[in-house]
C-alpha positions as CSV (number, residue, x, y, z in Angstrom):
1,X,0.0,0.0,0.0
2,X,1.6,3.3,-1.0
3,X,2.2,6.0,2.1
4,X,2.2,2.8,4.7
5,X,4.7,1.3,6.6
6,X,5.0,-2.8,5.5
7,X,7.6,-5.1,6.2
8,X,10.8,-4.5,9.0
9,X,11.8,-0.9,10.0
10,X,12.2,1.4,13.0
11,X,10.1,5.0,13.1
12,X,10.7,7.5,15.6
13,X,8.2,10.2,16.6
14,X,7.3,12.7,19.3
15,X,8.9,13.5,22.3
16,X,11.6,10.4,22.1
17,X,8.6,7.2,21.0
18,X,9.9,5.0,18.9
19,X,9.3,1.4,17.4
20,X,11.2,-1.0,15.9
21,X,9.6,-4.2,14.0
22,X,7.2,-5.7,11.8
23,X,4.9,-3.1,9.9
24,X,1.6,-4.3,8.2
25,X,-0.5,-1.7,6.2
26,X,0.9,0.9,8.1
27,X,0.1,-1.1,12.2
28,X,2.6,-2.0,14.4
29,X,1.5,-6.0,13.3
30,X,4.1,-9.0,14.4
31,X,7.0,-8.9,16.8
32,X,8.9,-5.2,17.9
33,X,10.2,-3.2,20.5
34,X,8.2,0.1,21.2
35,X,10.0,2.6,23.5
36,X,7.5,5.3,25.4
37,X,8.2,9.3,25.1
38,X,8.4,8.6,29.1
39,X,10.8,5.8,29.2
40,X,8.0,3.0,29.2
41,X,9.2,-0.4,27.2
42,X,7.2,-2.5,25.6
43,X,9.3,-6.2,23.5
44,X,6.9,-8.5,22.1
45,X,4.1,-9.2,19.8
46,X,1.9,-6.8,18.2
47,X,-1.4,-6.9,16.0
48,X,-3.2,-3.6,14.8
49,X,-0.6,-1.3,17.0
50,X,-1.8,-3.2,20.0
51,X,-0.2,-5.6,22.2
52,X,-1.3,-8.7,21.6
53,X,0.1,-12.5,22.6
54,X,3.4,-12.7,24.5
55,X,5.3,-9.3,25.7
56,X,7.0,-7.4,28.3
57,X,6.3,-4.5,29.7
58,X,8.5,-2.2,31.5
59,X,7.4,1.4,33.3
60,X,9.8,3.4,34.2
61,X,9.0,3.0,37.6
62,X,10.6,-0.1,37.5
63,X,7.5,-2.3,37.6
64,X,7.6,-5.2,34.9
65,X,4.9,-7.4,33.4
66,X,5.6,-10.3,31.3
67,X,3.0,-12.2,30.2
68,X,-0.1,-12.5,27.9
69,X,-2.0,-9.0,26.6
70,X,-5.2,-8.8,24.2
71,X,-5.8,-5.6,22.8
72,X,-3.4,-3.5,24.4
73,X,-4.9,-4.7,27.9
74,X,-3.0,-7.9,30.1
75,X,-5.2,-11.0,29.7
76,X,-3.8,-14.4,30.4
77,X,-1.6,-15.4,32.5
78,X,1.6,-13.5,33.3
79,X,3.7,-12.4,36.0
80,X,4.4,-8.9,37.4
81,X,7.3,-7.3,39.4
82,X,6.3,-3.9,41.2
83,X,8.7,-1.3,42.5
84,X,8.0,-2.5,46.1
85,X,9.5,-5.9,45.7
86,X,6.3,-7.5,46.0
87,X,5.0,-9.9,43.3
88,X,1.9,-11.2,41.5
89,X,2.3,-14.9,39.5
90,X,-1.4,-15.6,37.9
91,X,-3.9,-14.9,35.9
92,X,-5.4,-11.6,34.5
93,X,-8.9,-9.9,33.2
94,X,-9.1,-6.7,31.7
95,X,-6.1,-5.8,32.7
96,X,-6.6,-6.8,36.5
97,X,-5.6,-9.8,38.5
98,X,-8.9,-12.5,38.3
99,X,-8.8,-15.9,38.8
100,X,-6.2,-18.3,40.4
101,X,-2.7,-16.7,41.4
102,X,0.0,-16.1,43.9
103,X,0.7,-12.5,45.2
104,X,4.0,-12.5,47.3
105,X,5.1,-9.5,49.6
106,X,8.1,-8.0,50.1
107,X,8.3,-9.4,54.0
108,X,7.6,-12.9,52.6
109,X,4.2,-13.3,53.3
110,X,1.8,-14.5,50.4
111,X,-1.8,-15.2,48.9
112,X,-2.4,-18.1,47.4
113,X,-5.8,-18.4,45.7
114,X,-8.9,-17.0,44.3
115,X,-9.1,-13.0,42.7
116,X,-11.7,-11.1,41.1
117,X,-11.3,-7.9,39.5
118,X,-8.0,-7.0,41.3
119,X,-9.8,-8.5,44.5
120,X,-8.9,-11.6,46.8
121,X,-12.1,-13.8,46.9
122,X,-13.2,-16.9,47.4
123,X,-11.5,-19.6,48.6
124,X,-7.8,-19.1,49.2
125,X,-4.6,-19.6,52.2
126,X,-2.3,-16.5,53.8
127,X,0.8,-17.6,54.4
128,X,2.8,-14.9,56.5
129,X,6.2,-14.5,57.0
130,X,6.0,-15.9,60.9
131,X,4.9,-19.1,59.7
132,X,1.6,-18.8,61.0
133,X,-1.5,-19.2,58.0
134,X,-5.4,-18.9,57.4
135,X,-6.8,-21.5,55.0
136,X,-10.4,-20.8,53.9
137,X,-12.7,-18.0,52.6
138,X,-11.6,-14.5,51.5
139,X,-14.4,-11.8,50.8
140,X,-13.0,-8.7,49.6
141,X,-9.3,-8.9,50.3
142,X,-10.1,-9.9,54.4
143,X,-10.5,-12.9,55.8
144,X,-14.8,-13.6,56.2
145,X,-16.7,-16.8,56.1
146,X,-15.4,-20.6,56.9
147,X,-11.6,-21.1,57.7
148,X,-8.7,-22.0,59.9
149,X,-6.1,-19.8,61.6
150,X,-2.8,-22.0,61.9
151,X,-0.3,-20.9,64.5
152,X,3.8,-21.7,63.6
């Protein structure tokens, strides 16, 4: 198509935004490397200028996400890294953490179970870093409904 990118190249624009990788009809469309104005950096696949399929995202806040995106959004299952230390292994919805996962603090505690929406729910165990745990339900990040407190 005449006036669109197609094929392999690198195109810089803005306030320092670049990408490098596979054009089609003018999209960001296979695998590339797109570098934020900001210092944001995204390596992996691409379809329609989105991310889409495997990729990892930096911030420049240090936080990283590798895992599956749909749509520019993370969907599937991936793991992040925040700042903090702290880390979330499991699955993701619209872009929050939903389903079955693992999010581990900094101090070594963790949650090991259910998430809606960003939420802890259901049925799920807190480990903390003591030793001691809960097994059982989770309603809205807290502890509520039929479970066991263990003691180290």
């Amino acid at each position: 198509m005449f006036g669109k990118f197609e094929g392999v190249g690198e195109f810089s624009w803005g306030e320092n935004e670049k990408y490098t990788g596979n054009w089609v009809a003018g999209n960001k469309h296979g695998v590339g490397i797109w570098h934020g104005s900001t210092g944001d950096r995204y390596e992996g696949e691409f379809s329609d200028s989105k991310f889409q399929g495997h990729g990892t995202f930096t911030w420049q806040t240090g936080e990283v996400y590798d895992g599956e995106w749909s749509a520019g959004v993370k969907q599937g299952r991936g793991r992040e890294k925040f700042p903090s230390g702290d880390e979330y292994i499991g699955s993701y919805k619209a872009g929050k953490f939903h389903g079955v996962g693992r999010y581990t603090y900094t101090n070594g505690s963790k949650y090991t179970g259910n998430f809606d929406s960003g939420r802890k729910i259901g049925y799920g165990k807190i480990e903390l870093s003591n030793g001691n745990k809960y097994v059982g339900e989770i309603r809205e990040d807290y502890k509520e409904g039929k479970g066991g407190f263990f003691w180290a």
